[in-house]
N, C-alpha and C positions, 0 to 999 in steps of 0.2 A: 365676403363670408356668408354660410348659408344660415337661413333663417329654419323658424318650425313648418313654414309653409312648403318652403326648399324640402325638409325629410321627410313628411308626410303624404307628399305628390309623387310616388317612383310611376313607372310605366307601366300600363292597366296590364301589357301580359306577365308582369313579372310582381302580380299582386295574389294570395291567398282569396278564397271566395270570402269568407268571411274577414274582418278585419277585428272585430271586437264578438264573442262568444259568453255564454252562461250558463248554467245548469238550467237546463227543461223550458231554454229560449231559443228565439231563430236568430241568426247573426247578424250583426250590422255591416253591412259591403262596404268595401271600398269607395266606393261612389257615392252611399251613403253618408260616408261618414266627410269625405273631404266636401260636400257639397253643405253637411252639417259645421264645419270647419266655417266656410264662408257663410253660412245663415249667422251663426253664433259672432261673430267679427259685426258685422252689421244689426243686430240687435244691441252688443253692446255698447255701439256708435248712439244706437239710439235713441237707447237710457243715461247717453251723454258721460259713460264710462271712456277715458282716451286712453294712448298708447302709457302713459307714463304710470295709471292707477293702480292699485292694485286692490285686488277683490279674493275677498275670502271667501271659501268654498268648504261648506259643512256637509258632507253627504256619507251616508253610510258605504263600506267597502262592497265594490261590485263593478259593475258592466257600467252604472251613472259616473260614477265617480271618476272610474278610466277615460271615458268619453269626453268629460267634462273638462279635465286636465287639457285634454291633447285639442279639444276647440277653442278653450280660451286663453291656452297661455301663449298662441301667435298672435295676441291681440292687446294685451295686457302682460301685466304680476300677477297671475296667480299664487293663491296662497292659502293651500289646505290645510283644514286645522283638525283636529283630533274629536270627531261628534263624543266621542266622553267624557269632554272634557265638562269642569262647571262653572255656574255662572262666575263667579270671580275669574276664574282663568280666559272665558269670553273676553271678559271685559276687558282685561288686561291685553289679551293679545289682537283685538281690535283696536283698541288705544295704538298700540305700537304700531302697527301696521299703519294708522290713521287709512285703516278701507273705506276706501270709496263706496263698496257694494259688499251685503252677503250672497250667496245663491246654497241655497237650501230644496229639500225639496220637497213641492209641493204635499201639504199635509202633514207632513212633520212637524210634528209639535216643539219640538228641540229648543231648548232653555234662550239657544241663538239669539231666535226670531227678536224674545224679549228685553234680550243685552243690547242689541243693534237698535230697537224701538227705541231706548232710554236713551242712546247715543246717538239717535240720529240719523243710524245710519243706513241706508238703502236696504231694501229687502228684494232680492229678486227668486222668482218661486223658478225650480226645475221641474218639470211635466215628463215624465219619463212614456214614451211610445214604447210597443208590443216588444220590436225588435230589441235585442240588449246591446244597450250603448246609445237607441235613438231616444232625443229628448227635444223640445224648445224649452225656450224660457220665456215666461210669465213674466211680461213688463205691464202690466196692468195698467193700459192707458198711458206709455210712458213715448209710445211711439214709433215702435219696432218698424225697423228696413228704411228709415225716415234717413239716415245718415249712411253712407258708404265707405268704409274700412279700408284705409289705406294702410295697406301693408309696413308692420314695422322695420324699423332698425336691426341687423343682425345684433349691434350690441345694446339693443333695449333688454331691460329687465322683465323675463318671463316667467318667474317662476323666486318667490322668497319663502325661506323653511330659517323658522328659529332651531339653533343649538338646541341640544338637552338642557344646559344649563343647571346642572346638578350642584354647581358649588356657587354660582354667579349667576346676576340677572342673564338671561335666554338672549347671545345675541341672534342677529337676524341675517340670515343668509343670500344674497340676491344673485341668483343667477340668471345670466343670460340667455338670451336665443341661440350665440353662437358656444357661446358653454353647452347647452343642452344638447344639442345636435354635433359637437365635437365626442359629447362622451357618448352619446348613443352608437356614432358609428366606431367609436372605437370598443364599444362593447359587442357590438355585433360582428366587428371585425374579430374577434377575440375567438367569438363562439361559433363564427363561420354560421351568420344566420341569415336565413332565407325565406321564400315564399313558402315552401313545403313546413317548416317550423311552427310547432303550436306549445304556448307557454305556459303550465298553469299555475295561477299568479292564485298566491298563499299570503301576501304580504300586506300589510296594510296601505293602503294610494295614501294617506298624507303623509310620508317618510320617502325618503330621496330612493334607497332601496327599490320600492314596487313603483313607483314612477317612469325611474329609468332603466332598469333590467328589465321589467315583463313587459311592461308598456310601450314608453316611447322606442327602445330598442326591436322589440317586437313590429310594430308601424311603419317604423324607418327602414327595417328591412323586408317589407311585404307579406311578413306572417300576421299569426292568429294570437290574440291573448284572450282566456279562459277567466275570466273574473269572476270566482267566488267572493263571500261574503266576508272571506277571515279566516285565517289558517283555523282548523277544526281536525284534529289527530283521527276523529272518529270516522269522519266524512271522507278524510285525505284518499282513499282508496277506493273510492266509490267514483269521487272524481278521477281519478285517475282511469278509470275504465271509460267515465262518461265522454271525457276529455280528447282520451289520447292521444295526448303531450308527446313530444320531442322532447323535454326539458322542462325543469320549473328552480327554481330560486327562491330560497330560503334563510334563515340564520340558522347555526347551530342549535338553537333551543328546541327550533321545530324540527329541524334532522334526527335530531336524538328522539322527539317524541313519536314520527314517524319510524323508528327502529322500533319504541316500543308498542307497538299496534302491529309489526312487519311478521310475527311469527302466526296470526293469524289472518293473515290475509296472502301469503305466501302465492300462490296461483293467478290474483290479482297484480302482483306485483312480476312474477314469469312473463304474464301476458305483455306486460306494457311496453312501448317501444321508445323507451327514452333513450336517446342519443347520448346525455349526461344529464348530470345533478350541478348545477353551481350553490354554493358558499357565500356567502359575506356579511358584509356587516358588522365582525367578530371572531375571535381565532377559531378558527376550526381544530379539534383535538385529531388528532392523528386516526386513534384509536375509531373516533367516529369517522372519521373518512372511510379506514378500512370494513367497516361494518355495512356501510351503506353503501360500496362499491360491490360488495359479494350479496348483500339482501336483493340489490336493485338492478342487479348485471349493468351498472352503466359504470363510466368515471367521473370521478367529483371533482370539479373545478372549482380550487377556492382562488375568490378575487380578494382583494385590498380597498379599500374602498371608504372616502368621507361626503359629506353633503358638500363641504366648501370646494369639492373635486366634481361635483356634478355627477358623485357615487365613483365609479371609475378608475383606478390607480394604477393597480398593479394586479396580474393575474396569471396563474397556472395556466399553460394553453392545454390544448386538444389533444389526443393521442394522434399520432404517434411521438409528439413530444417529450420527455418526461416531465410527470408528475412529482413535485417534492413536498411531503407528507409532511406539516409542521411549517410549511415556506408559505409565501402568495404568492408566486411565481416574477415574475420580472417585469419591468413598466409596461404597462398594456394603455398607452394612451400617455401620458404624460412622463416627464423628465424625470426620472429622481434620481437623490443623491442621499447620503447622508454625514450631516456636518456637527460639527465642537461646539460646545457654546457661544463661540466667539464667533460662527460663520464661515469657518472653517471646514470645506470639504474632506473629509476621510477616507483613507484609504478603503480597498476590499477587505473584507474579513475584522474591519473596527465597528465597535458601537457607539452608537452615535443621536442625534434625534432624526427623526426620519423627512426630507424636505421634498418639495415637487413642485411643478411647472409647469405651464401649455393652455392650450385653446378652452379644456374641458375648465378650468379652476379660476375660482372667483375672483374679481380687481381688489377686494378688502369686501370688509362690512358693511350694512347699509348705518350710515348715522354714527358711526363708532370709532373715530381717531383714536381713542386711547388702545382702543382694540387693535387695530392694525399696525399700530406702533409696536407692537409685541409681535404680532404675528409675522411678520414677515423678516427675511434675511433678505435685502436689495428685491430681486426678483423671485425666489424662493417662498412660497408657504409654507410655516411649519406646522408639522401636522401634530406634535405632542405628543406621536409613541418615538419607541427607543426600536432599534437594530440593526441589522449588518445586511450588506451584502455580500455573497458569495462567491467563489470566481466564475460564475456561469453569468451572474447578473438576478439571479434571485434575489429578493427579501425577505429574511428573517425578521419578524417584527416581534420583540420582546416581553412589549407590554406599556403600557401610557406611563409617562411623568408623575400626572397625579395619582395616579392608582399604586406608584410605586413605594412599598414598605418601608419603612423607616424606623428601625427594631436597633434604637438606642446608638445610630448610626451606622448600622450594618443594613446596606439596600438589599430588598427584598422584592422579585420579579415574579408577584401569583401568577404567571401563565405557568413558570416550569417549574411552581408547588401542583397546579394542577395537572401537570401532563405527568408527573409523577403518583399520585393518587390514584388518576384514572387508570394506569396499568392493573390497577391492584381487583381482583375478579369479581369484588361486593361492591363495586362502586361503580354507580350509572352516568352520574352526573356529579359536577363539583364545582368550586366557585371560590377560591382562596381570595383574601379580604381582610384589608389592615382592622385592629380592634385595638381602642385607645388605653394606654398602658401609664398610671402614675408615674412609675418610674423612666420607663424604656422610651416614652413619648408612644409607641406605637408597638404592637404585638403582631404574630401571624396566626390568623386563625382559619376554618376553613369550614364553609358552608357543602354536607355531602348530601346526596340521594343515592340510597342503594338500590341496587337490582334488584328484584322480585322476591330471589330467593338467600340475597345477602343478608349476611349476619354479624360481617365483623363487628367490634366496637371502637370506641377511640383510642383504646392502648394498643391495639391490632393496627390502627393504622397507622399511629404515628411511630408505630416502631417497624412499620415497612417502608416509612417516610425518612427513617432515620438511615434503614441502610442506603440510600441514591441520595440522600440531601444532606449540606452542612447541617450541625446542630442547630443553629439559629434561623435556619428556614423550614427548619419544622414546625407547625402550628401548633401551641401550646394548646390550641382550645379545637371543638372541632363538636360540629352539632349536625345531628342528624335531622332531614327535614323531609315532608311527603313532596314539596314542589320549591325552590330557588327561587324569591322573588323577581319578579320580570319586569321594565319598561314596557312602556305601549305596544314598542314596534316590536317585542318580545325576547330583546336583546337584554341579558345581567346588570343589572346595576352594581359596580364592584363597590363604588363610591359612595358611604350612606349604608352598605346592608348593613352594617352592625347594626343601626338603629332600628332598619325593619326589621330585624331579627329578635328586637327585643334586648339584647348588649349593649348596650350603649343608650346614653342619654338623647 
């Protein structure tokens, strides 16, 4: 089975000049960076970090952070964590982790440094060089190139990302070497990507997301990734000229926020030569697909996609295939099926929970029996949304388990409250979301942003809601907002708004 060393080494003619890019920097080559691969493996040895540790990695989004991923997780666990985060959340997710090392970088003040002091735990500074993406690291006397890196295990642990953890402690996700490089190339097999290919990466690098779509899938198949600082709606078009992308990859929140920037930059947007737009992370509204297929002259590829899958699932292909608008297209990498609560395979066209299988998807949790007791059906992961398959082999994904409404025991699926809402001409964006009901146990309410020049109100909407929807999945309550609270990775939180919204205790 191949390792990250295996995907990171293709043949020098079948390599991009640059391998790692930035705004108003030179690029890091291929030669540079696999020879930075092996420096980094050998420093690590060093500072007396081995194959089994894992080391957390604090670095702001850019051209370091990418670099850093892809040298040290053929050597170790990497395990990036969120620089926003504060010191109690440090502390915590060091503890869990029990890291070996932080690597930070040099001069950063970051609350980190001080969490890791109080715990003991190794500091190692990053020195970023001219080029974007060259760096050493700072082992201050600790011994660097003193020890020689023996290449690890395909099934060593390269790479752990805790869960959200919105309703339960944050379990912890461990993926492998041969995970990683199973979903890389079948992402890149997806998107038909190559050395000509330039990606620019919007996403944040400590989320499974920008890891493994811009980055390692980018590497692995001999292109270019663009590493800005953090999707920025204002900037997004600026780079895109600076860039010019083949491609970049996003969630819905920044799609939509790029449509609303898209009317004055029109000519910017003509110019570009993007091959397509991919999706993931979260359901893609139809409505937005078609918006940003006609804004962007490209096609929009929505994939399927969990961190315990090494991102990767299921996914729309390329043209000339068909596109199904509201679907994720069909396994793109792994097995799926969708089965009963009992484990029970389902027919086409039943709903179901949605289960999967293969190289790219993780053996359980690190540390977690009680966890994987739950999670799995025999050799199945389950993934915890709900949907069908089609008779082509598409997925229909409905909506999560938890997220689903419970209105006095009439189940309730916010994805097709909101794909009914968005049809409606004063509504930009929306976010349907249980709100706790004395009697009913649970209400449907509905988080909206309007367009620019919308006006409706709440009795406008839920009596447009009322003609496409049973009466009980219409939102009794429904509140207009300037912006939808966001997660880090800028993905909805369905679970919890009522309380950011102020509804709820």
């Amino acid at each position: 089975m191949p390792t990250l060393l295996d995907l990171l080494g293709p043949a020098p003619e079948t390599r991009a000049d640059a391998a790692i890019r930035a705004p108003g920097r030179t690029g890091l080559t291929y030669p540079g960076l696999l020879a930075q691969v092996e420096g980094t493996g050998r420093a690590l040895r060093g500072a007396g970090v081995r194959g089994g540790d894992r080391v957390a990695i604090v670095l702001p989004n850019g051209p370091a952070m990418a670099s850093a991923f892809a040298c040290i997780a053929p050597w170790c666990a990497a395990a990036p964590l969120n620089p926003a985060y504060k010191a109690d959340e440090f502390d915590f997710y060091l503890s869990d982790l029990d890291a070996a090392a932080l690597i930070v970088a040099a001069g950063d003040d970051t609350v980190a440094r001080d969490v890791a002091a109080r715990r003991g735990t190794r500091v190692i500074e990053l020195v970023e060089a001219d080029a974007a993406g060259a760096f050493a690291l700072d082992l201050r006397g600790e011994g660097e190139g003193e020890a020689e890196a023996a290449t690890p295990e395909a099934e060593a642990v390269a790479l752990v990302l805790h869960t959200s953890g919105t309703t339960s402690r944050p379990k912890m996700v461990p993926l492998t070497q041969a995970n990683l490089c199973a979903s890389a190339r079948n992402i890149a097999h997806t998107l038909a990507l190559g050395p000509s290919d330039v990606c620019l990466n919007v996403m944040p690098l400590f989320h499974i997301h920008g890891l493994m779509a811009p980055v390692l899938a980018s590497l692995g198949s001999g292109g270019s990734v663009y590493c800005t600082p953090g999707f920025d709606a204002l900037r997004f078009f600026a780079w895109l000229t600076d860039a010019d992308p083949t491609w970049y990859s996003a969630v819905p929140t920044m799609h939509q926020a790029v449509l609303a920037r898209l009317p004055r930059n029109r000519e910017r947007a003509a110019r570009a030569r993007l091959r397509f737009v991919r999706s993931a992370s979260a359901a893609l509204p139809a409505q937005v697909m078609k918006a940003l297929e006609e804004g962007l002259g490209a096609p929009v590829i929505e994939a399927y996609a969990m961190t315990e899958a090494a991102h990767q699932m299921c996914s729309n292909p390329l043209p000339p295939a068909p596109r199904k608008p509201g679907m994720v297209g069909p396994a793109a990498g792994p097995e799926v099926a969708v089965m009963d609560e009992a484990g029970g395979v389902l027919p086409t066209g039943t709903e179901g929970e949605i289960v999967i299988r293969g190289d790219n998807v993780m053996h359980g949790y690190l540390a977690n029996p009680a966890a994987d007791a739950t999670a799995f059906h025999g050799s199945w992961f389950r993934t915890g949304d709900l949907g069908y398959l089609d008779p082509d082999g598409y997925v229909k994904v409905t909506g999560r388990l938890k997220e689903i409404i419970n209105r006095g025991g009439e189940k309730v699926a916010p994805l097709e409250v909101d794909d009914v809402l968005l049809d409606h001409p004063d509504v930009a964006q929306v976010c349907t979301f249980a709100l706790p009901h004395a009697r009913l146990g649970e209400d449907v309410a509905a988080a909206v942003v309007r367009t620019p020049d919308g006006a409706a109100d709440e009795a406008a909407l839920r009596a447009f809601a009322a003609e496409r929807l049973a009466d009980f999945k219409v939102p009794r309550t429904i509140v207009f907002v300037d912006e939808i609270p966001k997660g880090a990775t800028g993905k909805i939180q369905r679970i919890g708004l009522a309380r950011a919204l102020g509804l709820a205790p």
